[in-house]
N, C-alpha and C positions, 0 to 999 in steps of 0.2 A: 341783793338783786342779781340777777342770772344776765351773763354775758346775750343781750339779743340780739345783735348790730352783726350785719355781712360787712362794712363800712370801714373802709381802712381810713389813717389818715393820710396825708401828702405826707412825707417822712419832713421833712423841715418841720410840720405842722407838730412831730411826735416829738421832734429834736428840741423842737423849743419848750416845751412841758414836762419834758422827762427825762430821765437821766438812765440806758440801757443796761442791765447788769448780765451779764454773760455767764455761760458752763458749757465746758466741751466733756464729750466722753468717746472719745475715741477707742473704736475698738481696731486692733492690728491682728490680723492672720497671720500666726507663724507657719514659714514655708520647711516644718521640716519631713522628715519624710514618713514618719507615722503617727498617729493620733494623741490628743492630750496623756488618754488614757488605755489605750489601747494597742495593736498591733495592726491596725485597718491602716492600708495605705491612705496619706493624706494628700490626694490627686485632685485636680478640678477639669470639670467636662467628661467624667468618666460614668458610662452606661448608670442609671438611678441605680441606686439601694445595693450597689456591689460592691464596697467600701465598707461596709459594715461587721463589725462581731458582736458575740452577745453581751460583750462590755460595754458597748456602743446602746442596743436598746436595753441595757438593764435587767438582761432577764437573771433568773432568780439563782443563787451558787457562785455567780462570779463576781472577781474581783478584780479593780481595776489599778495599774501598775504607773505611776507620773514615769511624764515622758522626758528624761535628763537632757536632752537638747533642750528642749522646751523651757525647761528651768535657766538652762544656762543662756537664752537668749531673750531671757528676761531679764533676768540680771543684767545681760550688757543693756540691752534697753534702759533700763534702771537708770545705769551708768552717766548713760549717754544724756539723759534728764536729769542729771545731777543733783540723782533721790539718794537717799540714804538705802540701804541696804538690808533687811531685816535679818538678824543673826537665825529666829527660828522665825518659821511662818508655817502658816496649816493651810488648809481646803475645809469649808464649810459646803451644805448644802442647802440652794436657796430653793426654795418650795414656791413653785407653780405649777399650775395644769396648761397645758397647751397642746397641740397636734404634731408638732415638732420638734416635741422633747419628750421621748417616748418614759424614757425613765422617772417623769412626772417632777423631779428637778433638774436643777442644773449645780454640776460642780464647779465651785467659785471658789475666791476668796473673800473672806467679810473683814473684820477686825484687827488681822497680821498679813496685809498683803505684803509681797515681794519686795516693792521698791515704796519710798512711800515721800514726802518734804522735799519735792526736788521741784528747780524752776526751768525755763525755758526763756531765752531772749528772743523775743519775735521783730525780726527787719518787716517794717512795712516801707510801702512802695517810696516813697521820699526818703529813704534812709532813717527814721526812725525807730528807735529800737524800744519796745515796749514788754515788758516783762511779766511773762503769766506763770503763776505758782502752780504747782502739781502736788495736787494734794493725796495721791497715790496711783500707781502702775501694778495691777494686780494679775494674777491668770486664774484663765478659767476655759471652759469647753463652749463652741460655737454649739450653736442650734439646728436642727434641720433647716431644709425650705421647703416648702407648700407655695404650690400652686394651684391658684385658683381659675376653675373653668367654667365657661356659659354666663358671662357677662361681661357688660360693655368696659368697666374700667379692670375688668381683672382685678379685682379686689373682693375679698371675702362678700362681703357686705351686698354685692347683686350675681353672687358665684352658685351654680346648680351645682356644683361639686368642688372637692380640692384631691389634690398628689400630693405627696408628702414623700419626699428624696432625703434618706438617712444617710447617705453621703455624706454632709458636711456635721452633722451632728457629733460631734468630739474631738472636732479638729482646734487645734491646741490657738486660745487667742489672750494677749494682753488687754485689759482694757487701763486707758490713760484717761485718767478723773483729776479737770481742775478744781481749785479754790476758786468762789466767785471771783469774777473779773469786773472789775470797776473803772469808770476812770476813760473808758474807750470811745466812751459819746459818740459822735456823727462818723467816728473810723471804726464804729463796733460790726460791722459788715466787712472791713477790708480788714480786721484782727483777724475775723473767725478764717475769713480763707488764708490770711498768710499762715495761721498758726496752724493746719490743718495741711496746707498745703507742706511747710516745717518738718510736719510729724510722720508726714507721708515719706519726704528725702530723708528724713535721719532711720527711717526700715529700712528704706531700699538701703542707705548707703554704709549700714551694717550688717545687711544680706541676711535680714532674717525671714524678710515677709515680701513676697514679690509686688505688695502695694501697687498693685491692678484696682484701682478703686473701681473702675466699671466692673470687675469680679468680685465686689466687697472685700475683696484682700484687707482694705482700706474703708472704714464707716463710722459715720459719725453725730452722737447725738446731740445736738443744740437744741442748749437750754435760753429760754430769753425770759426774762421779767425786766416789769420798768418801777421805778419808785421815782415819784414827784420830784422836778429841779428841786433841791436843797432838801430832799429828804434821806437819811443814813438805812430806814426800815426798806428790805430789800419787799419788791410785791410778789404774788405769786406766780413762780414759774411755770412754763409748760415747756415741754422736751418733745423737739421733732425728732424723730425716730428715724436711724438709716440712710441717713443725707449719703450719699456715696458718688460727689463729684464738690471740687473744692469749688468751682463757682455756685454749685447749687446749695452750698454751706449759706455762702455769703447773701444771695438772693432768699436764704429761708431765714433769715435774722434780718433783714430788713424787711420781710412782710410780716414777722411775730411784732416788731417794736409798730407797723403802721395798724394793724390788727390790735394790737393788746393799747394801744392811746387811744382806738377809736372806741373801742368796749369801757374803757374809763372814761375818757371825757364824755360818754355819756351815761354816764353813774352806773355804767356797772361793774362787776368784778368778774376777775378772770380764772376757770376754773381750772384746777392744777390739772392736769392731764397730760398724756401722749399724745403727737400729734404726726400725722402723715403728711409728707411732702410731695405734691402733685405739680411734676415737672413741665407737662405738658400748659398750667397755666400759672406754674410759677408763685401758687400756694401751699397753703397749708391747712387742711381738714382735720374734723375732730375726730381721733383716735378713740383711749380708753380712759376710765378717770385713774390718773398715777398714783400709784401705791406708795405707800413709805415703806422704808426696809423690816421696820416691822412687820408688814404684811407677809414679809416671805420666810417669816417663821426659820430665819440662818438658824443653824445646829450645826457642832461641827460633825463634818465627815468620818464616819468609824471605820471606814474601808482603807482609809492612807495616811499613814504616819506625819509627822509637821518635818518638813525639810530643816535641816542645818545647815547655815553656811559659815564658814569661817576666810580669816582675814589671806591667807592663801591662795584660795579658789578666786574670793573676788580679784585678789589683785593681777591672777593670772589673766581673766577675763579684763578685764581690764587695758592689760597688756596688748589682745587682741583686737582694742577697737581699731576701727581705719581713722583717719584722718577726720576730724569732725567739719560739717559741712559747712561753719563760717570759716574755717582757716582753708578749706579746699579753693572756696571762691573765691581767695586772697588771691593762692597761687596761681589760681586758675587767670584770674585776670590778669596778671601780671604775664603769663607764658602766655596770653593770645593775642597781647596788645589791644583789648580792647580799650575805650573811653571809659570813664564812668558812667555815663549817661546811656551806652549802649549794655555796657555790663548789667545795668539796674536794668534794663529792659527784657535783658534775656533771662534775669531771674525772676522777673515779674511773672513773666509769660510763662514759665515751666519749664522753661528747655533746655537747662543749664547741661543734665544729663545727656538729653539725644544730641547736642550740641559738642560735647564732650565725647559722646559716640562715634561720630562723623567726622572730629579729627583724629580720634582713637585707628579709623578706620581709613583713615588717606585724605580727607579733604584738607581744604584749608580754614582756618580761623575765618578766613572773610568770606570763603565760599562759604562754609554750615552755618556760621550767623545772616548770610542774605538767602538762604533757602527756608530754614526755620523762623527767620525772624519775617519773612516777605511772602511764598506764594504760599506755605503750609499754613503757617499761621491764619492765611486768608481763608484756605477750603475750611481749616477747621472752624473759622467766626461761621461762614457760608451752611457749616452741616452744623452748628450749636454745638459742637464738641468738643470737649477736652483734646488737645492738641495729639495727647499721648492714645488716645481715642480713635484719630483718625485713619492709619493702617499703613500712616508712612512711614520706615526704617533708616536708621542712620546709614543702614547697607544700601537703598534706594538713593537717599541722596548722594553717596558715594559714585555710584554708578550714573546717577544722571550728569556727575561733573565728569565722569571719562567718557560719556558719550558727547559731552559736547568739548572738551579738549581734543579729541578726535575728531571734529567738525561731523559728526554723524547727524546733532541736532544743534540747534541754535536756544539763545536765552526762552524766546517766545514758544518753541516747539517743549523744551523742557518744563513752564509750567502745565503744557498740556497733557506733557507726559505724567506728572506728579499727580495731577485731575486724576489722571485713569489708575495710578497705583490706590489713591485712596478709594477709589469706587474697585477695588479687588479685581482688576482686570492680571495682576500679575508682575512681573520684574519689568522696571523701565525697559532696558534691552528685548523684553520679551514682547514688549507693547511697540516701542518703535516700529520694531519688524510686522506685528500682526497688523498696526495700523498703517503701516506705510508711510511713517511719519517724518522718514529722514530728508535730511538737508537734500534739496535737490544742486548738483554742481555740475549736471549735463550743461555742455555751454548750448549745446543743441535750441535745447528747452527753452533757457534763459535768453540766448539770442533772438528767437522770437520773440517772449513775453517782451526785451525789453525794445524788441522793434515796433511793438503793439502802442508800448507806452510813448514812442517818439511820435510814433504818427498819430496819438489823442492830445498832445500835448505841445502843441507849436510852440505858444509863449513859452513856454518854460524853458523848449529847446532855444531860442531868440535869445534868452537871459543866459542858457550853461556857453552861448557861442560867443556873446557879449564879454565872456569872463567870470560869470558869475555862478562861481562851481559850488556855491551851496546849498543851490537849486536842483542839483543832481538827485539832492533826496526827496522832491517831487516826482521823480521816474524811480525812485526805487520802490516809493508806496506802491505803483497800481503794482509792479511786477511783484513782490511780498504778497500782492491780494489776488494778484491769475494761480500764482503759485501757494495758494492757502499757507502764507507764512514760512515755507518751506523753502527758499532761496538763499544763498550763500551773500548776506548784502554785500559783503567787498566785493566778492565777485560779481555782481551786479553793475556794480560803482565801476569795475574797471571795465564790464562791457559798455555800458553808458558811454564813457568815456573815449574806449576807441571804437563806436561807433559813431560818434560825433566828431572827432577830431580833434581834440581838445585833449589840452594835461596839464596837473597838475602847476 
């Protein structure tokens, strides 16, 4: 019987009838500087189809040359998933037609990839550490992109035409393929983004791949199938295509598991396919019916020899990783004096990195953890964005703590400020100045505002003459609010005070 039901279930509803079996495939952009195969600069945002040579669309007499960086930051990748190494490996070619793959396949690996048995420890949010196998780290060549034009979702499927930008088309990419994942039940949503979120810091923090997931640097396919509480037969999967932001990992594995229990508990079966993730309502659409690798007719590559590596090479690479990112957050914790409870929090949230930036860059431990952890983290819940998303730099937060150690702005003018850098107005200082945003310390100014607030405010003045000086911060509100926020409150507090007569 054929999947009929739009009908999700309540997740508790799927949780209790099923048991989620997981697959990640993660594909990584290597950032080196020219293409898998080619000599085409490997650049992003650059004018369409200028990046390209005839190695790139395939045309007929050439031949295409592996690109040795690319090997060797594989390898560390490898490394770093603690795979096994493959002594020889080859390039096969996988046979599809598509619009974005002008050479009618793609250069892969099938059978000998690079790295291949290696696992990964995934910290989830309570400290638990849960353990996903990798069941290979292969390379192969990115695809173009196409765009589609003249309909409402921009999607092929209501498009009066498409663009097709060979750009990225041979730009050199890892794909990271787990072994089923079992065993993750109601935290099979917060697996998929810690592990995803994981594979994203161990790029960057190898510096191979600028893991810009809003640039697909960063992309990832989730696999979800459910087999019955107490049943060992995995059911059939479907694979959302392109997930490219770690919460939207997470939110498209928990609508496959409330999607694929409501398609079963109402007797039907679920059909293997690709599927599209639609972020605007936080599903997932039916794609294509999913091939098996047979379908793409692997052969190996007759254009490129199979790579050797020997026990030298690796161990020099080897030699070269940086510090692996659980033992960084060791130290990291320990040199900023954070708590546990704040440390878990800054890893949760992403920010371990622009947090590390900003004291890299002059702030303090408690200043970057209450700026990333307090008003950025809020624009970015406020715009649905990934933190890293939002367009605010550890150099901006830098600078909004010496405009206000300088008394230029105060705590409240500062997140106003950080508002306007993420909405691309420009550098804090640049924005203070154009909005006129700075501390006002005319006593001029302030001696009015707060002669305004004496004489709307009898009682209060009655209680600061009585003695009762912590009513003062009832005359320092209206003047904060004549002065849109802009007032120097001590200064405030001491005009208050000698103009009432009273101290201290």
């Amino acid at each position: 019987m054929a999947a009929v039901t739009d009908e999700v279930l309540t997740f508790e509803e799927a949780m209790a009838q099923y048991e989620p079996v997981l697959g990640f495939e993660v594909h990584v952009e290597l950032n080196t500087r020219t293409k898998m195969f080619s000599s085409a600069p490997n650049g992003f945002g650059d004018e369409p189809n200028t990046n390209v040579t005839p190695v790139d669309l395939g045309l007929p007499g050439v031949l295409p040359v592996v690109n040795g960086t690319a090997v060797e930051y594989s390898i560390k990748l490898g490394l770093a998933l603690n795979c096994q190494i493959a002594e020889v490996c080859g390039f096969a070619r996988k046979n599809y037609f598509y619009p974005d793959t002008p050479k009618n396949f793609q250069t892969s690996q099938y059978d000998d990839p690079i790295a291949h048995d290696g696992w990964l420890d995934v910290e989830l949010e309570d400290g638990t550490v849960f353990r996903v196998e990798i069941e290979r780290a292969h390379m192969e060549e990115d695809a173009g992109k196409l765009t589609h034009q003249g309909g409402p979702s921009g999607r092929i499927q209501d498009a009066a035409s498409s663009l097709v930008d060979y750009n990225r088309a041979g730009v050199p990419l890892v794909e990271i393929v787990t072994k089923p994942i079992t065993g993750a039940g109601e935290r099979a949503a917060e697996l998929a983004k810690a592990y995803v979120t994981q594979i994203r810091d161990i790029v960057k923090n190898l510096g191979i791949s600028d893991a810009r997931m809003e640039r697909g640097n960063v992309r990832c396919d989730a696999n979800v199938s459910l087999m019955p509480k107490g049943s060992t037969v995995f059911g059939t999967r479907t694979e959302t295509k392109n997930v490219n932001s770690t919460r939207a990992v997470a939110h498209a594995v928990t609508f496959e598991i409330q999607r694929q229990a409501a398609v079963l508990s109402a007797g039907g079966s679920i059909t293997q396919e690709t599927r599209h993730w639609q972020e605007g309502t936080r599903t997932t659409t039916s794609g294509r019916p999913k091939s098996d690798a047979d379908d793409y007719r692997y052969f190996p590559e007759p254009d490129l020899v199979p790579i050797h590596t020997n026990t030298e090479w690796i161990e020099r690479l080897r030699a070269e990783l940086p510090e692996p990112p659980a033992e960084r957050r060791k130290r990291l914790k320990a040199d900023w004096g954070y708590s546990d409870e704040e440390f878990r929090d800054v890893v949760n949230a992403g920010v371990l990195d622009e947090i590390a930036a900003t004291i890299g860059a002059g702030a303090s431990a408690s200043a970057a953890r209450k700026w990333w952890m307090g008003e950025i983290a809020r624009l970015a819940n406020l715009a649905d964005k990934d933190i890293a998303e939002l367009g605010v730099t550890p150099a901006d937060v830098v600078e909004v703590e010496a405009l206000i150690a300088e008394k230029t702005i105060n705590d409240k003018l500062a997140k106003q400020v950080l508002g306007f850098v993420a909405d691309g107005e420009g550098a804090p200082r640049a924005i203070v100045e154009a909005r006129s945003l700075a501390v006002v310390s005319d006593d001029g100014a302030l001696n009015a505002a707060v002669e305004a607030a004496i004489a709307e405010n009898p009682g209060v003045v009655d209680k600061i003459k009585a003695g009762k000086l912590q009513a003062i911060g009832a005359l320092i509100g209206p003047v904060m609010k004549a002065t849109r926020g802009q007032a120097d409150a001590a200064r405030v507090r001491e005009i208050v005070m000698e103009q009432l007569g009273v101290s201290e």
